[in-house]
N, C-alpha and C positions, 0 to 999 in steps of 0.2 A: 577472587576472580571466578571461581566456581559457582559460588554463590550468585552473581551476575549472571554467570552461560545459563544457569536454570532458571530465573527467573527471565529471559530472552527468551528460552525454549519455551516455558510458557505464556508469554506475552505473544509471541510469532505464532503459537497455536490459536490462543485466542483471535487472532486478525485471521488466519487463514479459516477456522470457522467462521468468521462472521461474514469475512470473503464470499467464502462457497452460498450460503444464508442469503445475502443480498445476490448474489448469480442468478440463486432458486426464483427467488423474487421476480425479479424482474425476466427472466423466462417464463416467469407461469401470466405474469401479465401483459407480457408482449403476446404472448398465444389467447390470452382474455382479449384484448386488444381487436387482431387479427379476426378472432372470430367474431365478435360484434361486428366490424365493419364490415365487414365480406360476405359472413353466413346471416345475419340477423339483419343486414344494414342500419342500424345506428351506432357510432360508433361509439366508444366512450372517451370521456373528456378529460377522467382522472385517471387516466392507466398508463397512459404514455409520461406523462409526466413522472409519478412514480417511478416507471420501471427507468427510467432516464436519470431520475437520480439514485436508484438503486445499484446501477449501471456504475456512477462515479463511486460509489461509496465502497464496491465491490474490485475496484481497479486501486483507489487508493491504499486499502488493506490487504489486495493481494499483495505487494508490491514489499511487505515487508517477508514473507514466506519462499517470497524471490529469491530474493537477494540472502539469504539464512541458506537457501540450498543450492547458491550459486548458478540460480537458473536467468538472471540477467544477463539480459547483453551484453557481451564484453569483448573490449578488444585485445586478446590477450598476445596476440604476436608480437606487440612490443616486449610485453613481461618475456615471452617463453626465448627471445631473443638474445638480451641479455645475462650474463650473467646471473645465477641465483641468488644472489642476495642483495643488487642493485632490481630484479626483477622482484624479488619481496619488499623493497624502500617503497617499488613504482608501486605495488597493491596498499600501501599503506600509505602510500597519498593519494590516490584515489579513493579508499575507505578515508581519509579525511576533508576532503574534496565532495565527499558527496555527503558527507556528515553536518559539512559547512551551508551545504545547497538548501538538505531539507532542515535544519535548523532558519535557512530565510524563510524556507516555503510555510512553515510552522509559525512564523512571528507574521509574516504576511497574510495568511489563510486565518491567522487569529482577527487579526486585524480585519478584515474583509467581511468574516463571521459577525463580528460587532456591528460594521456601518449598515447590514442588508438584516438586520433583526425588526426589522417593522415593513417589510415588504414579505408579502402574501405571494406561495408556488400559485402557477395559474391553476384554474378551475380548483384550486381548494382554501380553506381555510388555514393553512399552516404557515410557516415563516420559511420563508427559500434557506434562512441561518441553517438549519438543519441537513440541508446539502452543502453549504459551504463548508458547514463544522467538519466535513469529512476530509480537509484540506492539513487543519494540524490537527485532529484524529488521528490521520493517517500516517504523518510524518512523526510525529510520535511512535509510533507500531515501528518505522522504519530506519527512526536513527538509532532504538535499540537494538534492530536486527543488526544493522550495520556494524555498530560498534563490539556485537556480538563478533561478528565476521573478523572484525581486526586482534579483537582477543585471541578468539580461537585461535588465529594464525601465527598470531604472535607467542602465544602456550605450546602451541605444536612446533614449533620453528618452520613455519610454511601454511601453505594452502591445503586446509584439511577437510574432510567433509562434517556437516555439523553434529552427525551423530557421534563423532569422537568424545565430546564433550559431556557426553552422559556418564 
């Protein structure tokens, strides 16, 4: 089990860097962008597009570093209502629930990545595959995180934060 939390820890680091990376990205070409159109007037026709899928690629990687530091959305007043260890069943089915989600999103995103490999992003030469691949990219980055989250809690007897596990 340790050996898993460590390798999460660095798997969730890696997404959260390549996160931050595509953010950079596509902020620096949204302001590329901006000023062609407004200060030069011609706009550019590769930049938006880019930063659009940099955009996707940078939400579905964050999403795993999320969830590792328990910064999702949650409903927790059902859990903290309950009983504590009827309220630790409900986080463990919910970490299996969403384990189950992005495990579809991950066979489907695969799937979707295959049928669009011979269509062309506009204004460039590249294959749109490359944006979709960030669908199970991503959900990969995030069923590990997840199943990290259910360990952990499951190791700790509860909800712990993720640096316990170093």
């Amino acid at each position: 089990m340790t050996l898993f939390l460590r390798f999460e820890a660095i798997t969730t680091g890696i997404a959260l860097r390549l996160a931050i990376g595509f953010l950079l990205i596509a902020t620096a070409l949204a302001l590329y962008q901006v000023t062609t159109r407004f200060v030069f007037g011609h706009p550019s026709t590769w930049s938006e597009v880019i930063t659009r899928s940099a955009m996707i690629w940078s939400v579905f990687l964050g999403v795993a570093p999320a969830f590792r530091e328990g910064t999702m959305i949650a409903v927790e007043i059902v859990q903290r209502i309950l009983p504590p260890r009827l309220g630790f069943l409900l986080y463990l089915v919910a970490c299996g629930l969403t384990l189950t989600f992005f495990a579809i999103l991950f066979w489907q995103g695969w799937s979707m990545t295959e049928r669009v490999m011979g269509q062309k992003l506009a204004a460039l030469e590249i294959s749109i595959a490359w944006v979709y691949a960030a669908l199970p990219v991503g959900s990969v980055f995030i069923f590990i995180a997840v199943l990290g989250c259910a360990l952990r809690a499951i190791r700790f007897g509860g909800l712990q934060p993720a640096e316990s596990d170093a």
